[in-house]
C-alpha positions as CSV (number, residue, x, y, z in Angstrom):
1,X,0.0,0.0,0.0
2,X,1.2,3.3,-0.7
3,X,-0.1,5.1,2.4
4,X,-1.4,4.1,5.8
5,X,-5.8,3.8,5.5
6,X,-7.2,7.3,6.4
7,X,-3.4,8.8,5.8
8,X,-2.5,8.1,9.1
9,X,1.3,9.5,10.0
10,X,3.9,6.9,10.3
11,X,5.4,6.7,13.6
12,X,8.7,8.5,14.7
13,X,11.6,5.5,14.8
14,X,14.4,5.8,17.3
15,X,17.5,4.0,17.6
16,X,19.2,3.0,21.0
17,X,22.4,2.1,20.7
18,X,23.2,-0.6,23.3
19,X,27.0,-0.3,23.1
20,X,26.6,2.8,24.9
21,X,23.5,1.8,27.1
22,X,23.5,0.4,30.6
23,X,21.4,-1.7,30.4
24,X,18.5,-2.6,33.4
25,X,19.1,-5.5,35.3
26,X,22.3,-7.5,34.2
27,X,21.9,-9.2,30.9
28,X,17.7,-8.6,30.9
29,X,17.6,-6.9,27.2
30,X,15.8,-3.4,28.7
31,X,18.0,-0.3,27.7
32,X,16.7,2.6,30.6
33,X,15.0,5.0,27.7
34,X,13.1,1.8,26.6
35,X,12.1,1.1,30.1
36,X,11.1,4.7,30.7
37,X,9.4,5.0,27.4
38,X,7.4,2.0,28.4
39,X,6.5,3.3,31.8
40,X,5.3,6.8,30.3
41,X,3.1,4.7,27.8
42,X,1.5,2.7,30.4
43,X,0.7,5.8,32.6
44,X,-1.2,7.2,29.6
45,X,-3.1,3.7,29.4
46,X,-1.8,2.5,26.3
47,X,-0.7,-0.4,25.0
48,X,2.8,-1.6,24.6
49,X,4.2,-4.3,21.8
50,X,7.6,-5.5,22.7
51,X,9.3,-7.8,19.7
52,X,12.0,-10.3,20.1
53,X,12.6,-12.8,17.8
54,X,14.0,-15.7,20.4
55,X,11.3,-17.8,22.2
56,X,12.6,-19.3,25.5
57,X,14.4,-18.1,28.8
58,X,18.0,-18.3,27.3
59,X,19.1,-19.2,23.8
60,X,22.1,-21.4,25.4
61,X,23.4,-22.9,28.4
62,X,27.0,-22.8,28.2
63,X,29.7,-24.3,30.8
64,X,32.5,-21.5,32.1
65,X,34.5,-23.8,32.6
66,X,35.8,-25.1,29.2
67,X,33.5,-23.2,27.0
68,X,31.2,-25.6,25.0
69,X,27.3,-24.8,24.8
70,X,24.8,-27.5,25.6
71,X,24.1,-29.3,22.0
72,X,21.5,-31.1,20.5
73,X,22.8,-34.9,19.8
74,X,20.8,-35.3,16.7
75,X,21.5,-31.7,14.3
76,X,24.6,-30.0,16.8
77,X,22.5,-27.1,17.1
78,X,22.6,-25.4,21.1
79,X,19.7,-26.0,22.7
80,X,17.4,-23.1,24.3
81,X,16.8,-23.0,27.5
82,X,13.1,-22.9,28.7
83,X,12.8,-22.1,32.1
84,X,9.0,-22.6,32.7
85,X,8.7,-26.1,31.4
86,X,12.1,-26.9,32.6
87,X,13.2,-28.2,29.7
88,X,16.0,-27.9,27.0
89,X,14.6,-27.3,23.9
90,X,16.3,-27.8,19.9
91,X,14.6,-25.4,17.8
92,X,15.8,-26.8,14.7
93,X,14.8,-30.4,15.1
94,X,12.1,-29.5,18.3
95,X,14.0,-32.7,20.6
96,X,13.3,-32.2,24.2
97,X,15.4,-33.1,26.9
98,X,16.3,-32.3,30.8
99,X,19.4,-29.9,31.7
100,X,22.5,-32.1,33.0
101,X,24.0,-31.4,36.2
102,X,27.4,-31.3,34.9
103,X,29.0,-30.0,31.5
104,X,29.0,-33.1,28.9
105,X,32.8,-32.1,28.0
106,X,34.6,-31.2,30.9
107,X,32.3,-32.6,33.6
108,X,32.3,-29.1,35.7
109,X,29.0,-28.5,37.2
110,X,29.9,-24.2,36.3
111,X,27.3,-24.2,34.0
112,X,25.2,-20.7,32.9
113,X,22.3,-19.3,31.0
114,X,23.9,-17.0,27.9
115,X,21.2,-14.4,26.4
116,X,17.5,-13.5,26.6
117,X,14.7,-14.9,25.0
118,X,11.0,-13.5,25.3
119,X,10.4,-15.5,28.5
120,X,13.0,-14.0,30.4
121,X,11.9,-11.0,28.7
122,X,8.3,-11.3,30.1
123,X,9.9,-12.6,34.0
124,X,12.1,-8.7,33.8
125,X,8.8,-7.0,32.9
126,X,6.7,-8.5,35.8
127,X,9.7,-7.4,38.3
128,X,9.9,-3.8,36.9
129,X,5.7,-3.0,36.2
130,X,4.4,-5.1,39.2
131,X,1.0,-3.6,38.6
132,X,0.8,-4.0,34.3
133,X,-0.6,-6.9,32.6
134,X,1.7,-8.8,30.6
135,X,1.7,-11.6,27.8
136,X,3.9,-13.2,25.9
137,X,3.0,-14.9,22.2
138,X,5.6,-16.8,20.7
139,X,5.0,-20.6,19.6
140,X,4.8,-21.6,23.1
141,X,2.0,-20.1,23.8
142,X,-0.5,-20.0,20.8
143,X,-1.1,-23.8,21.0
144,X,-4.6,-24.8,20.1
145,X,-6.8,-22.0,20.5
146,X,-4.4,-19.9,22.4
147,X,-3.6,-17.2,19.8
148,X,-6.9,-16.1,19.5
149,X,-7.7,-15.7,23.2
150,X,-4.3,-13.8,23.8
151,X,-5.3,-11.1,20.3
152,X,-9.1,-10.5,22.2
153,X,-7.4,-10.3,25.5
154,X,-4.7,-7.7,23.6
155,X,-7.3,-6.1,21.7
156,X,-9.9,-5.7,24.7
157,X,-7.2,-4.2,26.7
158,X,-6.8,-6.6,29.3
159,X,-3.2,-7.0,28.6
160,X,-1.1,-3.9,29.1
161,X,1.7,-5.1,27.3
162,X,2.4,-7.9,24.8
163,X,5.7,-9.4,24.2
164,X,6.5,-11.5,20.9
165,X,8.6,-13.0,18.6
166,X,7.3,-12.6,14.8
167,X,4.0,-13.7,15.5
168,X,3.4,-10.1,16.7
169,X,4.5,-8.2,13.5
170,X,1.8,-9.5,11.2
171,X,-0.5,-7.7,10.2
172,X,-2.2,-6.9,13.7
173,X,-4.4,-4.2,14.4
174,X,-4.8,-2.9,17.9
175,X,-5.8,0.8,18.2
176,X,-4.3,1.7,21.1
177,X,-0.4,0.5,20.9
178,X,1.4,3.5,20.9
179,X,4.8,2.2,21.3
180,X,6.7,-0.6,19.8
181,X,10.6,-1.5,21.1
182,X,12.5,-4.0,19.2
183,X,15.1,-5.4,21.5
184,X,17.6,-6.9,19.5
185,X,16.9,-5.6,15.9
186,X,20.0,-6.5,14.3
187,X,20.2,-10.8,15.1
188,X,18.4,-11.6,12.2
189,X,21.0,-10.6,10.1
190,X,23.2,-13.3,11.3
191,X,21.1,-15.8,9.6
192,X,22.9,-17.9,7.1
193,X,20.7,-16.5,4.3
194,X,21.8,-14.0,1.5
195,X,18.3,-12.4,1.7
196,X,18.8,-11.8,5.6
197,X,19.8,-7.8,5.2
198,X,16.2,-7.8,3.0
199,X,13.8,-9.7,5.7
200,X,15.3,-7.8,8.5
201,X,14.3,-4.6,7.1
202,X,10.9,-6.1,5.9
203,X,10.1,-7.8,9.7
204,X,11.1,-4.2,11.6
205,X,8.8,-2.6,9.2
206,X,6.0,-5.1,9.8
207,X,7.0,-4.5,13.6
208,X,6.9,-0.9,14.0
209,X,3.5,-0.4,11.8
210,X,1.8,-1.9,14.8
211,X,2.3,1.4,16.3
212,X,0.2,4.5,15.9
213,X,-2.6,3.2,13.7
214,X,-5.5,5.1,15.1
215,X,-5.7,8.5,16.0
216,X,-3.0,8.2,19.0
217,X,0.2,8.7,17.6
218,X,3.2,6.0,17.6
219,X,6.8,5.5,18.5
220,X,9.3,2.8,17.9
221,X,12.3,2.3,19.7
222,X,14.9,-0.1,18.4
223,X,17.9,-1.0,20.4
224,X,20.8,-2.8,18.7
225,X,24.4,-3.0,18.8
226,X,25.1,-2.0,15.4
């Protein structure tokens, strides 16, 4: 489309640069004008989208010991940690399996969580906005009829802020998100695909047309390293 239905403004996209931000909480993915742009939002009684494209607690477990990452046995992919069903979790081949005690390698038991995904995401939020309603929709929780309960829960404003992996970017309409920060635009791009530069921009444009689509106008904070 060449314009936004009834002309509406595109919002006003910022860029955080993370090198230079201290970040909230150690290793929790919030830079402080996200955090405050999000509390701001919320004391107007608007809605928040928050996008990250990594479902789980904690895209690896990796021992400090000797280094390696926790693997999957069948495609050597690392496994992503997901806290609430206590599980680690392959997301190329979806096998399943418990968290050792010790590091297969060295046999050390100095093993850590490297990274944030949207459930850890989600855990920060509840801690900082004790008294906001918060989601998360990734593909761990839009089993079965889930999705469509969390969009009328979004859209009926009993969920103050929605955090999300793709999923969210879509195509969704919700009148009253007037912010959208992207936490770690610039990931995608690692993707061993020639088109990645192309379906970065194209996903971060989906993302940050969620914002501002009725008469309240939107903002779009993106925070990368690069």
């Amino acid at each position: 489309l060449p314009e936004r239905v009834n002309a509406r403004p595109l919002p006003e996209v910022e860029c955080i640069d993370l090198r230079e931000a201290a970040m909230v909480g150690k290793g929790k993915g919030l830079s402080p004008r996200l955090v405050d742009a999000i509390a701001e939002t919320l004391e107007r009684k608007e809605q928040v989208i928050l996008f990250l494209n990594r479902r789980g607690y904690s895209p690896s477990i990796s021992c400090q010991s000797c280094g390696e990452a926790l693997q999957c046995d069948a495609c050597s992919v690392s496994y992503t940690w997901h806290r609430g069903r206590g599980r680690l979790v392959c997301h190329y081949c979806d096998q399943v399996c418990l968290p050792p005690e010790r590091c297969p390698s060295c046999h050390d038991t100095n093993l850590v969580e490297i990274g944030v995904g949207t459930e850890h995401v989600e855990e920060h939020l509840q801690s900082l906005f004790r008294s906001a309603k918060i989601a998360r929709m990734d593909r761990d929780t839009t089993r079965g009829h889930n999705m469509t309960k969390l969009l009328d829960a979004f859209r009926s404003g009993e969920i103050d802020v929605l955090i999300g992996t793709q999923i969210v970017a879509k195509g969704h309409d919700f009148p009253n998100v007037t912010l959208v920060g992207v936490l770690l635009a610039e990931q995608s791009l690692a993707f061993p695909d020639f088109r990645a530069t192309e379906r970065t921009f194209q996903l971060l444009t989906q993302i940050a047309g969620r914002a501002g689509r009725a008469e309240k106008p939107g903002r779009v904070l993106v925070q990368t390293y690069m």
